[in-house]
N, C-alpha and C positions, 0 to 999 in steps of 0.2 A: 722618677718623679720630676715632672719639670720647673727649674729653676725661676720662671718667669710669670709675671702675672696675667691673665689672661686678656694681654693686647700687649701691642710692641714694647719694646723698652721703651722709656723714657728718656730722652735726651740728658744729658748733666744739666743744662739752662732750663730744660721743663722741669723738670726736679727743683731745681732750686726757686724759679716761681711758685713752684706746687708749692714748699715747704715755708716759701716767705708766706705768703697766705693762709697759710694755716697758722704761724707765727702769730702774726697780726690783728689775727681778727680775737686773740686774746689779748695782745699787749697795746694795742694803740684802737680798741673796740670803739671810740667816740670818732673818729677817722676813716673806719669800716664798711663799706667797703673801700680796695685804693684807688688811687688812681694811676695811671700808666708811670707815672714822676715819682710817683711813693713806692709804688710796687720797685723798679730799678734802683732807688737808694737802699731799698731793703735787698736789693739780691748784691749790691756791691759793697756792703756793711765791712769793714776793716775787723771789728769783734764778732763772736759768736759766727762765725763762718768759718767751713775748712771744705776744700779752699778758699781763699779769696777771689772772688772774679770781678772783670772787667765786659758785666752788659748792660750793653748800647739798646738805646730805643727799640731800634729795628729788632736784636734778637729777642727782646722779652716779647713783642709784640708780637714772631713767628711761635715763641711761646704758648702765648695765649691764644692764639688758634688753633695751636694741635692741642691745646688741654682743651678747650672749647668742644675741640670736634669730639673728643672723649668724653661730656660732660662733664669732668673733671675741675673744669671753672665755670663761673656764671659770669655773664656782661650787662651791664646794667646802665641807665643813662642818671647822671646826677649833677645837676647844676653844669656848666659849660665842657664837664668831659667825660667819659667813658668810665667809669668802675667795675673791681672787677672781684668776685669771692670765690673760695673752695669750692669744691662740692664731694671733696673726699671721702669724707664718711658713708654717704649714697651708696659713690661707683664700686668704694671698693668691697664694703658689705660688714666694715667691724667698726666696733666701738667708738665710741669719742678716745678713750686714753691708748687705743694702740693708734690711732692718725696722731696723737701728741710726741709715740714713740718716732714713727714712719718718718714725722716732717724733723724731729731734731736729729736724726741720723741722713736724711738729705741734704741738712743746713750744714752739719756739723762732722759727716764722715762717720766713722768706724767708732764705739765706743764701747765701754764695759756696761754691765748693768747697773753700778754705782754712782760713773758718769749721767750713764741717762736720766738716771731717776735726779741728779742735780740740774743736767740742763732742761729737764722739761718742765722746770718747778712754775717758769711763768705759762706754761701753759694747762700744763695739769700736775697737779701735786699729788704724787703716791705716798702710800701711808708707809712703805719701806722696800728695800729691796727685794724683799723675795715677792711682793704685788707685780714689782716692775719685772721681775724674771716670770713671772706666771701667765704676763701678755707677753713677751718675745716668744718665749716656748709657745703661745698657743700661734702666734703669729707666722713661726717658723712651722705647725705642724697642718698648716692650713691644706687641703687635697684638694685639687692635684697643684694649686699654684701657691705655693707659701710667699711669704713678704720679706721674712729674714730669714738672716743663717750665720749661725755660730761659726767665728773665725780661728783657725788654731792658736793660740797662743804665741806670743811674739816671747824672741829670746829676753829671758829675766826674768818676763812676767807673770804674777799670780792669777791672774784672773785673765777668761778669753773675752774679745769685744762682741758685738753684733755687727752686719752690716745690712741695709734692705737690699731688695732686688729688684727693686721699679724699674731700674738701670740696667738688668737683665744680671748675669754673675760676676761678683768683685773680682777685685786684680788677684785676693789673698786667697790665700787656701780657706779651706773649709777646718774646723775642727773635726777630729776623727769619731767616731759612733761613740757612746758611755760606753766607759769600762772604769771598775773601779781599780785603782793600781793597785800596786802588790803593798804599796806603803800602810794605805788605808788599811787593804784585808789583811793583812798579818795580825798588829793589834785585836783588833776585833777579833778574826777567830779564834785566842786562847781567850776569851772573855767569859764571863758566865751568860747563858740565855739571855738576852733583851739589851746585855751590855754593849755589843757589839754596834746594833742600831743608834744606841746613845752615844758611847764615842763618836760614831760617825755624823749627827746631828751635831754632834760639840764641834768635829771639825767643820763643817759648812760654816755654824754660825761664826766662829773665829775668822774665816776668811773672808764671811760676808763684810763682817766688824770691818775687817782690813781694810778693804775695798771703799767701804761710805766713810774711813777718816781718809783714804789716798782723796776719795772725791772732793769732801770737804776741805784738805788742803790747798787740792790744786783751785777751787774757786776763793779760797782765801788769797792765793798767790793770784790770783786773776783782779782780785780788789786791790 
């Protein structure tokens, strides 16, 4: 299966215009489309960016002609300067809440399903984690060009991130195929009939739990 969407990668600076425009045209909608000077403040933003970058006029501007030439964005003329919108949802052929997924993992790098569903809250608000893992999963199972892909597990960590693939394949490993460990299937198989499935239900929701209080702490320590 190929790793890539169906046209080249995506530069990291096309990426991160993609994803400020998609940002925007929720969070600052009376402003909508930007303009060359708003679209660059949004992609050199010090918060809600990872990494931080430093672009200059010129690169956003080479930007926005290779998203142009992709449909990708639109240009538009509005009062003394040029504007400019998404067009994400079109080219790439899925919903409104997985482009809300797509652009906060351009904005924001690698993240769990916990995380996501906290940073996309100004763009589309899920009704709970396992919504928000049910568009990564459909988004990673897309054929022949998937959008994301589940990253192994960093050491420590409960839960694995997502990363997209606009940018062709992350620096990280991939996470390995399901398999259920030996920890889970032990329990469960001395269980009685139907027990087993329910244990294992008990354990998802626990970890899910885990997961949306690490999120909610960490945007508490962000306030």
């Amino acid at each position: 299966m190929s790793a890539t969407p169906p046209f080249a990668p995506l530069s990291p600076i096309e990426a991160r215009v993609l994803g400020v425009l998609v940002e925007k045209r929720h969070t600052v909608p009376d402003t909508y489309p930007l303009t060359l000077n708003s679209l660059v403040a949004g992609c050199n933003q010090k918060t809600s960016r990872d990494p931080v970058m430093d672009v200059s006029d010129a690169d956003a501007h080479a930007a926005l002609d290779a998203l142009r030439a992709r449909s990708m964005v639109i240009e538009s003329s509005g009062g003394r300067a040029m504007r400019y919108e998404e067009n994400a949802r079109r080219v790439l052929g899925v919903p409104s809440e997985s482009v809300a997924l797509l652009a906060t993992l351009m904005l924001r790098g690698p993240q769990t399903a916990a995380e996501l569903r906290a940073n996309c809250e100004r763009i589309h608000r899920f009704s709970d984690v396992s919504a928000t893992e049910a568009y990564l999963e459909e988004l990673a199972a897309r054929s022949p060009h998937p959008y994301v892909v589940r990253l192994a597990r960093q050491p420590g960590s409960r839960e694995n991130r997502w990363a997209h693939l606009l940018c062709g394949e992350p620096d990280e490993p991939r996470a390995p195929a399901f398999a259920p460990s030996a920890a889970l299937a032990s329990p469960a198989a001395g269980m009685p009939q139907g027990a087993g499935a329910a244990f294992e239900a008990l354990v998802s929701r626990v970890e899910r739990l885990e997961s949306e209080l690490a999120a909610l702490r960490a945007r508490l320590g962000d306030g």
